[in-house]
C-alpha positions as CSV (number, residue, x, y, z in Angstrom):
1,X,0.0,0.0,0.0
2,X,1.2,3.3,-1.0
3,X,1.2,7.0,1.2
4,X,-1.3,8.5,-0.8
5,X,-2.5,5.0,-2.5
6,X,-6.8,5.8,-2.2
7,X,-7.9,2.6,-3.9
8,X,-6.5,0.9,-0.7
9,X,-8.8,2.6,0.9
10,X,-11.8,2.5,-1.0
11,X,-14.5,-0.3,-0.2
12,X,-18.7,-0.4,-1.4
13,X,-19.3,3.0,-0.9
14,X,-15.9,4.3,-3.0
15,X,-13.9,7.4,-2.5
16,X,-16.0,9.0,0.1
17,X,-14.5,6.6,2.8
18,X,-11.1,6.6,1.4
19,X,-9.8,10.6,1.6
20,X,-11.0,10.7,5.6
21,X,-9.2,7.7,6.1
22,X,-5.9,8.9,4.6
23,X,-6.4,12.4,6.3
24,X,-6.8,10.4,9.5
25,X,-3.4,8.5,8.7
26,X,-1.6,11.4,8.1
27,X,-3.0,13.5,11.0
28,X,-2.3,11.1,13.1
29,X,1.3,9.5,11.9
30,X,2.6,13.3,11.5
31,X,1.5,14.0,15.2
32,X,3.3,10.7,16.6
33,X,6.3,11.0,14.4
34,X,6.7,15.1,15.3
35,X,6.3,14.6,19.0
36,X,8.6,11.6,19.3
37,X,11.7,14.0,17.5
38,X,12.0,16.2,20.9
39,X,12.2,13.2,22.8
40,X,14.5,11.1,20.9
41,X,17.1,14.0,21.1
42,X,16.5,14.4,24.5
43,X,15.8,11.2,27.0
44,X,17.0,12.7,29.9
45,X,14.9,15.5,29.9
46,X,12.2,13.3,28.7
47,X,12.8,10.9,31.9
48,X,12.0,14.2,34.0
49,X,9.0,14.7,32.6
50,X,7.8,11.6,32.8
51,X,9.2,11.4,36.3
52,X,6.4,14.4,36.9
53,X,3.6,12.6,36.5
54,X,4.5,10.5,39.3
55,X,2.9,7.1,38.1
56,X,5.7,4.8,37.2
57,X,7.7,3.5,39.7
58,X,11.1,5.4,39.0
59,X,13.0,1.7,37.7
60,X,10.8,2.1,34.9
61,X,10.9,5.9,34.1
62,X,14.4,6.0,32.2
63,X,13.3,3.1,30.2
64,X,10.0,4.5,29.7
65,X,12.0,7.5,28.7
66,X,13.8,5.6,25.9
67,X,11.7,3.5,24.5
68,X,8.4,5.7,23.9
69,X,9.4,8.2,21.8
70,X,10.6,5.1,19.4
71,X,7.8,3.7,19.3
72,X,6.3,7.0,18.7
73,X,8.1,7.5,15.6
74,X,7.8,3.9,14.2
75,X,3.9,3.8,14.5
76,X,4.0,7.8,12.9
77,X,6.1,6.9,10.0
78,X,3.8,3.1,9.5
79,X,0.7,5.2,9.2
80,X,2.1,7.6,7.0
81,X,3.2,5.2,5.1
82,X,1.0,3.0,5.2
83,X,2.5,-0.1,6.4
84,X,1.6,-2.5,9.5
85,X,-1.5,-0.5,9.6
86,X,-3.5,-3.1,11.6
87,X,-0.8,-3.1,14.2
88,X,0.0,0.5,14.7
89,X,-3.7,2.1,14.8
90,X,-3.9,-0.5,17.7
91,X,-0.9,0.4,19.4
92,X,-1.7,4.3,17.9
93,X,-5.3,4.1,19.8
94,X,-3.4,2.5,23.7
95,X,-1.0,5.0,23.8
96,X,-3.4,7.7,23.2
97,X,-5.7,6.3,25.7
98,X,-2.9,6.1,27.9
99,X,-2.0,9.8,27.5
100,X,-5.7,11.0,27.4
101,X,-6.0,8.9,31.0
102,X,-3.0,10.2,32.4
103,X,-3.6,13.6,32.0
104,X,-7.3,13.1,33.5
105,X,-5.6,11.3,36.3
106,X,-3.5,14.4,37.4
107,X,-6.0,16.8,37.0
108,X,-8.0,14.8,39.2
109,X,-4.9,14.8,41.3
110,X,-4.3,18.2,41.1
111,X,-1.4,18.0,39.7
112,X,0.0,20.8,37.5
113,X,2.5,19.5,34.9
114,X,3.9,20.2,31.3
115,X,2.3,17.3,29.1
116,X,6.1,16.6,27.7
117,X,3.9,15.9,24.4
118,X,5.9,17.7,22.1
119,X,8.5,19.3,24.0
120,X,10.6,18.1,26.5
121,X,10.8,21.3,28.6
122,X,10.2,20.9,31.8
123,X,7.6,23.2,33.9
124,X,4.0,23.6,35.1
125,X,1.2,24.5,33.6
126,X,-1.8,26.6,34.1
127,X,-5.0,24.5,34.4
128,X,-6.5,26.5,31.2
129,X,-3.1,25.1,29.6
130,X,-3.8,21.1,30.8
131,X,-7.8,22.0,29.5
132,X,-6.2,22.5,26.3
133,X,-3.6,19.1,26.8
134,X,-7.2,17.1,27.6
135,X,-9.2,18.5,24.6
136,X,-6.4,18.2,22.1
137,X,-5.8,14.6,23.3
138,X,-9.1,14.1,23.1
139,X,-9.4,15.1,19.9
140,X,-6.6,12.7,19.0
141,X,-8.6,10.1,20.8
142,X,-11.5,10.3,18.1
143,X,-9.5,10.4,15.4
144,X,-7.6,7.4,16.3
145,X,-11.0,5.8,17.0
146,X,-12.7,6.6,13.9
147,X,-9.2,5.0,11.8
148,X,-9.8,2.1,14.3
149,X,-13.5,1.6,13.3
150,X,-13.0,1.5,10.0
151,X,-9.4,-0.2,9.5
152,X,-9.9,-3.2,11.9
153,X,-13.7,-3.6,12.9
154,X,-15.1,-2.4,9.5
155,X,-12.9,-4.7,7.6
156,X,-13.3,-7.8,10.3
157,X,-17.4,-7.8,9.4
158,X,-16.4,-7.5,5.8
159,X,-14.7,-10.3,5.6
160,X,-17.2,-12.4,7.8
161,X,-19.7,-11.1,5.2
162,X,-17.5,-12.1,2.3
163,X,-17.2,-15.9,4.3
164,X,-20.9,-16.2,4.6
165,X,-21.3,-16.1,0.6
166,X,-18.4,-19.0,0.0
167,X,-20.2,-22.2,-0.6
């Protein structure tokens, strides 16, 4: 499957499925693949903030630190490309319900942190700025929802549907 390859994403009802499904892809892959560059080029400052949010136990913050923003970048560049794209809107859709709950968490602790989500410097925020953090993750959330509706459970009753018309 190609970057911009539209027939891949085409199904009964045509092209009108396949453009918001490649817009998805690239929405999403360019956020995952920008925010992970900060990060890469700076763990340590990375394994502050995660430190921050004070929910990993500190043996796994410096690891946490260097393996996220990896994994960041290799599910960004897959849905750009369009490659393992089963694999990476599933791992795409965790993470960002694992940042969306996180940030939930510490407003309900009251906690008032930097997100770390595409910088890696290292301060508070104002609660209007962590409103922002939640809705844009949010926002992230549904898109990363909508590419999982349609990539894995759309395509799962299509191909029971396609099963139930073999002889």
């Amino acid at each position: 499957m190609r970057i911009f390859d539209i027939k891949s994403h085409r199904n009964e009802r045509g092209l009108r499925k396949g453009i918001p499904l490649l817009i998805s892809r690239l929405i999403l892959g360019g956020v995952f693949a920008y925010a992970s560059l900060d990060k890469i080029l700076h763990p340590s400052a990375f394994a502050e903030v995660v430190y921050n949010y004070q929910i990993l136990p500190e043996g796994l913050v410096n690891l946490t630190a260097i393996v996220l923003p990896w994994i960041e970048l290799l599910i960004g560049l897959s849905l750009i490309l369009g490659v393992w794209l089963h694999g990476s809107i599933l791992i795409c859709n965790l993470l960002l319900l694992v940042f969306f709950s996180t940030l939930v968490f510490n407003m309900a602790r009251g906690l008032d942190i930097d997100c770390g989500c595409f910088t890696v410097s290292i301060g508070t925020s104002s609660d209007g700025q962590m409103l922002w953090y939640l809705f844009r993750d949010a926002f992230f959330l549904f898109v990363g929802l909508f590419l999982f509706f349609f990539f894995l459970l759309r395509e799962d009753k299509d191909r029971l549907a396609m099963t139930k018309d073999l002889p």
